[in-house]
Structure formats: structure tokens, C-alpha cells
C-alpha positions, 0 to 999 in steps of 0.5 A: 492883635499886636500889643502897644509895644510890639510896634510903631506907629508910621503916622499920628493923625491927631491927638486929643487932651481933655482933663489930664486923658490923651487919645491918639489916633495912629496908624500903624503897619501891620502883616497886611497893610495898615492898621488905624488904631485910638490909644489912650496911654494905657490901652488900645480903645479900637483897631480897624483895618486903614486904607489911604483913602479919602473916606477913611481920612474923612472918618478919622477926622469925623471922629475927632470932630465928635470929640471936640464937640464933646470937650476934647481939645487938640493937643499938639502931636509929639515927635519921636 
């Protein structure tokens, strides 16, 4: 698995803030295809392969629905 510098994201899907912590879900490329990942600042928290499908969007935001509830808030998502 590449490493957070080893390259750049080609999407942000969302960002989360909750008590000073960012997680950013991000897709990346990779050798073949994409890759969707949930960073934090410091460390990668899981990889999965990503297709652009309706079911992976609707995982993705399932996810963050789950956050939310958990009392993480939506951040705004920076541009490069």
C-alpha cells in the first residue's frame, strides 16, 4: 500500500471534524483502478478498492452518516 506521500488524492468526498480530529474520505488511483481511503492527519484508517458505482457512493456516505451520528461535524473540504 502506497504511502500518504507517495501520491494524490483525485477526489475528496467528504470531510469530518470532531474535537480538534479531521477524517477525510479520498479516492485515489492507483495501478489499477481507484482506491478509496479514510485518513486522518497522521495515518491511513482503511483502503478498499472503489469503483464509481451507486453502491460505493452510497457506502461512502453511509459512513459518514454513521460519524455524524456519532458527533462528528462536516468540515469544509480544502482545495489544493
Amino acid at each position: 500500500m502506497p504511502g500518504l506521500s507517495d501520491s494524490r488524492p483525485v477526489a475528496t468526498l467528504w470531510q469530518l471534524a470532531w474535537r480538534g480530529a479531521r477524517l477525510s474520505c479520498l479516492v485515489y488511483r492507483d495501478g489499477e483502478g481507484y482506491e478509496l481511503r479514510l485518513e486522518s492527519a497522521s495515518t491511513v484508517i482503511f483502503t478498499e478498492p472503489f469503483d464509481l458505482q451507486p453502491r460505493m457512493m452510497a457506502r461512502t456516505e453511509a459512513l459518514r452518516a454513521s460519524l455524524k451520528r456519532r458527533g462528528w461535524r462536516d468540515e469544509p473540504v480544502a482545495n489544493p
